[in-house]
Structure formats: structure tokens, C-alpha cells
Steps between C-alpha positions, in 0.01 A plus 500: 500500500654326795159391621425366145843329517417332839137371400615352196789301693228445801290378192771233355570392855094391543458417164845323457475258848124392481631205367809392277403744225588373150390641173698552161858443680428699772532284812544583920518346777590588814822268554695685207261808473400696192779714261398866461633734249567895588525811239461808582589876448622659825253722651259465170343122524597136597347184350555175688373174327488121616657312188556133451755297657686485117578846515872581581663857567574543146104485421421770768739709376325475171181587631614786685662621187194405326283718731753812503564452847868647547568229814414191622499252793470093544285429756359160704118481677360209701211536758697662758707752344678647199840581442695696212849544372678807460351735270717555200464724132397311211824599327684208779412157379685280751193466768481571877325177655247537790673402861466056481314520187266253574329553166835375323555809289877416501385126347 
């Protein structure tokens, strides 16, 4: 699962910085960086999505609920790295941001 977890974000990094990307509100580029969206069940499965710049935390807490994931993380990508907040239970609604959010979560 981790390897799965780490081609798929190895995938959204190659995918994601070919270019600007931009494609039904889903935009990144590498001066602000892409949003990403964590759920996940503890030792059981995570799902980590790139979602449009329009999302806020309240939407990825949605989807997390959405996809029975029991916690959930904010996180930022650009071509060099990745960085995620503090994971937290979907039962806490106030979010934690990723270190400088450069993706503006907190916007």
C-alpha cells in the first residue's frame, strides 16, 4: 500500500508539472503548488487526491467523510516536494494547515 501511495504521488508530481496543468478547475503550478486531500483509516488504507484550487478544508473534510475515511490531512505539492499538516479524526473540523501552505488552504 505504501508503494501504491508513493507512485500515485510520484505520478501527480510528473503528471502535475509537465506544464501548468489545467482542466475542470483543477489547476498547478509550481510557484503556489497543487492542494491534495488525505482520508484514510489507520493501518487499513489512505487515499490522497489532487483537487482544485476552490476546494477549502471544509470540502476535504467532506470527502473524507464521504469516503469513510475516519481522518484526514491538508496537504501542498510542487515539483520539489510535498508537505502535510497534522493528521487529525474526521470528528475535528477546525483544520491543521501544511507548514507555509503554499497552496493557500488557509485562503
Amino acid at each position: 500500500m505504501k508503494k501504491l501511495l508513493a507512485a500515485s504521488i510520484v505520478s501527480s508530481v510528473v503528471l502535475g508539472f509537465a506544464g501548468t496543468a489545467s482542466a475542470d478547475g483543477l489547476s498547478c503550478s509550481d510557484e503556489r503548488g497543487c492542494k491534495l486531500c488525505s482520508e484514510f483509516v489507520p493501518g487499513n488504507w489512505r487515499d490522497t487526491v489532487t483537487v482544485a484550487e476552490t476546494w477549502n478544508p471544509a470540502t476535504c473534510l467532506a470527502y473524507a467523510k464521504a469516503a469513510a475515511g475516519t481522518m484526514w490531512q491538508l496537504g501542498c505539492m510542487n515539483r520539489d516536494s510535498f508537505v502535510f499538516g497534522a493528521a487529525q479524526s474526521t470528528t475535528v473540523s477546525s483544520p491543521n494547515l501544511p507548514a507555509g501552505d503554499i497552496c493557500e488552504w488557509g485562503q
